[in-house]
C-alpha positions in Angstrom: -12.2 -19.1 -9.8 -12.7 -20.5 -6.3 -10.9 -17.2 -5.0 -13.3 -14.8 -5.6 -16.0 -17.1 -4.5 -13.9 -17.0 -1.1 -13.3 -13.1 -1.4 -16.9 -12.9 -2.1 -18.0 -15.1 1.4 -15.6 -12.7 3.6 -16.8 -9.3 1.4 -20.6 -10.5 0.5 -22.4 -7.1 0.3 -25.8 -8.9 1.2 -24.5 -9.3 4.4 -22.8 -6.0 5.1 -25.2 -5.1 7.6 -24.5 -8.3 9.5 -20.8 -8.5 8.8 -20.0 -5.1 9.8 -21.6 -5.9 13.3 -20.0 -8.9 13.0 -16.5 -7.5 12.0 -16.8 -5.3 15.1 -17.2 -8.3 17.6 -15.1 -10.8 15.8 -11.5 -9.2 15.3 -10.4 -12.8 13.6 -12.7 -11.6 10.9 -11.0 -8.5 10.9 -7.6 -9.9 10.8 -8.5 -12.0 8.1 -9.8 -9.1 5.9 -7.0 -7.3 6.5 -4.7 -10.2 5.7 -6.5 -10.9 2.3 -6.3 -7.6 1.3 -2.8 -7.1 2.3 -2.5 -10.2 -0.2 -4.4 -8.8 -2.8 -2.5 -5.3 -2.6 1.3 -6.5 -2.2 1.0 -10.1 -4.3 3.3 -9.0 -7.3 6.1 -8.5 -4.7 8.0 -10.7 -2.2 5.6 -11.3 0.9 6.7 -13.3 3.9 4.3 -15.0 6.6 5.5 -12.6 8.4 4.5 -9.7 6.9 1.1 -11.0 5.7 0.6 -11.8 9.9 1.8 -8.2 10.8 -1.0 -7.0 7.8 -3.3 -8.2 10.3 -2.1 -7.7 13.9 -1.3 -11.4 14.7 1.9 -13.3 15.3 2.2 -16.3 12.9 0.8 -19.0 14.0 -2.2 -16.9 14.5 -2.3 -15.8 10.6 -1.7 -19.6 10.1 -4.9 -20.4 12.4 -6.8 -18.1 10.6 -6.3 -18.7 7.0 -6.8 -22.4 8.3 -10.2 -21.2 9.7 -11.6 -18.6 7.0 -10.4 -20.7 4.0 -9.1 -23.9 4.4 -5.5 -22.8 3.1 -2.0 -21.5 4.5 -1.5 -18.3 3.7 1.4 -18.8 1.6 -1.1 -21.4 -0.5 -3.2 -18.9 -1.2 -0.8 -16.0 -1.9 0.0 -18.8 -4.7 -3.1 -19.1 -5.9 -4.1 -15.8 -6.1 -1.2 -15.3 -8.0 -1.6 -18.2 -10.5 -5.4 -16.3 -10.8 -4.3 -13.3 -11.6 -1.5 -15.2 -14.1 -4.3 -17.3 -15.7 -5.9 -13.8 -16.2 -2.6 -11.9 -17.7 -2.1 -15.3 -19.4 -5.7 -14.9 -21.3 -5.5 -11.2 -22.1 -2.2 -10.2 -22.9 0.4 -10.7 -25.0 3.1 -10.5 -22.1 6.1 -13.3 -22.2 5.1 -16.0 -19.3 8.6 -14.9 -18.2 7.6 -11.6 -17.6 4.2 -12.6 -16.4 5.7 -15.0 -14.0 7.7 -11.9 -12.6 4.8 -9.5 -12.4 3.0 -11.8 -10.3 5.7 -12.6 -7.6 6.7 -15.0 -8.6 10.9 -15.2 -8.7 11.5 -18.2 -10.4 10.1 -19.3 -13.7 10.7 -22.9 -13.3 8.4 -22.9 -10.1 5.7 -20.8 -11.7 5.5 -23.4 -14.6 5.2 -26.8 -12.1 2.9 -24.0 -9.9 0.4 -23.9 -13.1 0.8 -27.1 -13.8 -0.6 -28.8 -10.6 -3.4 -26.0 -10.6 -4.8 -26.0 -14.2 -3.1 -29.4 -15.6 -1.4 -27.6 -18.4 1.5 -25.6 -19.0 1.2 -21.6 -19.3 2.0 -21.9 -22.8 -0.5 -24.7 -23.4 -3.3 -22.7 -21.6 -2.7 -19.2 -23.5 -2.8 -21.9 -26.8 -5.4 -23.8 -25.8 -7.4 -20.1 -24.7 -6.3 -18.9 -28.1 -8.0 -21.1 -30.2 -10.9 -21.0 -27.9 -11.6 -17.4 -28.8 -10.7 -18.2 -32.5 -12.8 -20.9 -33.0 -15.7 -18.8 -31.1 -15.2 -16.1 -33.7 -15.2 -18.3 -36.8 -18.5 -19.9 -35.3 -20.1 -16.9 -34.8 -19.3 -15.5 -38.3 -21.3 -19.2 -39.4 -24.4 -19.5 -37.9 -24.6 -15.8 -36.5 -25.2 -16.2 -33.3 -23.7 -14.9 -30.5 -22.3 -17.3 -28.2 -22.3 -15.4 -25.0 -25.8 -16.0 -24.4 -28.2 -12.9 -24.6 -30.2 -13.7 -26.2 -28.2 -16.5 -29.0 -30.1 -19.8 -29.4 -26.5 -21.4 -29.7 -25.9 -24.2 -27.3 -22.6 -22.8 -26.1 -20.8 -26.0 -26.4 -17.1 -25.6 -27.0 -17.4 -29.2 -29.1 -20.5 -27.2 -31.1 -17.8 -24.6 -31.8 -15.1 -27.2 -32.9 -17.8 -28.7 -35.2 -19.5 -26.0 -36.6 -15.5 -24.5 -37.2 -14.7 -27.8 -39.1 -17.9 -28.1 -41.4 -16.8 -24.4 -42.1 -13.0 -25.4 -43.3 -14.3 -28.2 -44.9 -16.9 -25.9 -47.2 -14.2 -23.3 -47.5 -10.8 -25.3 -48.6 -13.0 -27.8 -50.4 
C-alpha cells in the first residue's frame, strides 16, 4: 500500500549516501525515522502521541509538525493505517478470527476496527478475507484450465481478475454440465 511507498521515500536505499548526510544535518529527518519506527515496532500495543513524540526527542506538537511535514498525516492517522496494513495482511494470510486480529493489531475495540476498515478499503474485514478468498480460488481453478501461470513470468495470461471469473465459469459450465 501507500505506506510502504512512504516508508520507502524516508528509507530509499538509492539515496542512502545522500540521506545519511542528510540525516546528520536535518534532525527532523531523524525524528521522523525514529518516530516511524517506533510505530512500526510498538503498533500491536497501546501507543499515545505522547510516546510516539518521546520515540523521537520532540514534545507534541513537534511530532504533530512533523508527521504533517514527512507524510501528510497525524501520527495517530497513520498508527491507524499501518495497523489496518498489517490487518489487510493477517486478514489475507491467516486464518485468525478478525476478533483476534483486530486485537493483535492494537486495536482495543472491534467495533472501531470494523468502521476503521471500512472507510479505508470500502468493505468489511469479513467481506475482504471473502472476497480475497475467492480471488485465490478462482486463480487456482484458472490456472488448472488454461495452464498458465497468472503471476506473470513468463504466462501469456492477461492477468485479468474478470479473465479469471470467465475462464472459472466456462470451466463449471463444462464440468456440472
Amino acid at each position: 500500500g501507500y505506506l510502504h511507498i512512504i516508508f520507502a521515500r524516508l528509507f530509499n536505499a538509492d539515496d542512502r549516501i545522500r540521506m545519511v548526510a542528510k540525516t546528520r544535518l536535518d534532525p527532523d529527518l531523524h525524528a521522523q525515522r525514529a518516530m516511524i519506527s517506533f510505530i512500526h515496532e510498538h503498533y500491536a500495543e497501546k501507543i499515545t502521541l505522547e510516546e510516539i513524540a518521546l520515540s523521537g526527542n520532540v514534545c507534541r506538537s513537534k511530532c504533530c509538525s512533523l508527521f504533517k511535514q514527512f507524510i501528510q498525516k497525524t501520527p495517530i492517522h497513520f498508527l491507524n493505517l499501518y495497523r489496518l496494513e498489517v490487518s489487510r495482511n493477517l486478514l489475507r494470510n491467516t486464518t485468525d478470527t478478525v476478533s483476534a486480529i483486530s486485537q493483535s493489531c492494537g486495536f482495543a475495540n472491534q467495533s472501531y476496527f470494523n468502521k476503521m476498515f471500512l472507510e479505508e478499503y470500502g468493505s468489511t474485514p469479513v467481506e475482504f478475507r471473502q472476497r480475497e478468498r475467492n480471488r485465490s480460488i478462482l486463480e487456482v481453478i484458472h490456472e488448472k484450465i488454461t495452464g498458465t501461470n497468472h503471476k506473470g513470468s513468463g504466462s501469456s495470461c492477461c492477468g485479468n481478475f474478470c479473465h479469471y471469473q470467465y475462464c472459472c465459469w466456462q470451466y463449471c459450465n463444462l464440468w456440472y454440465a
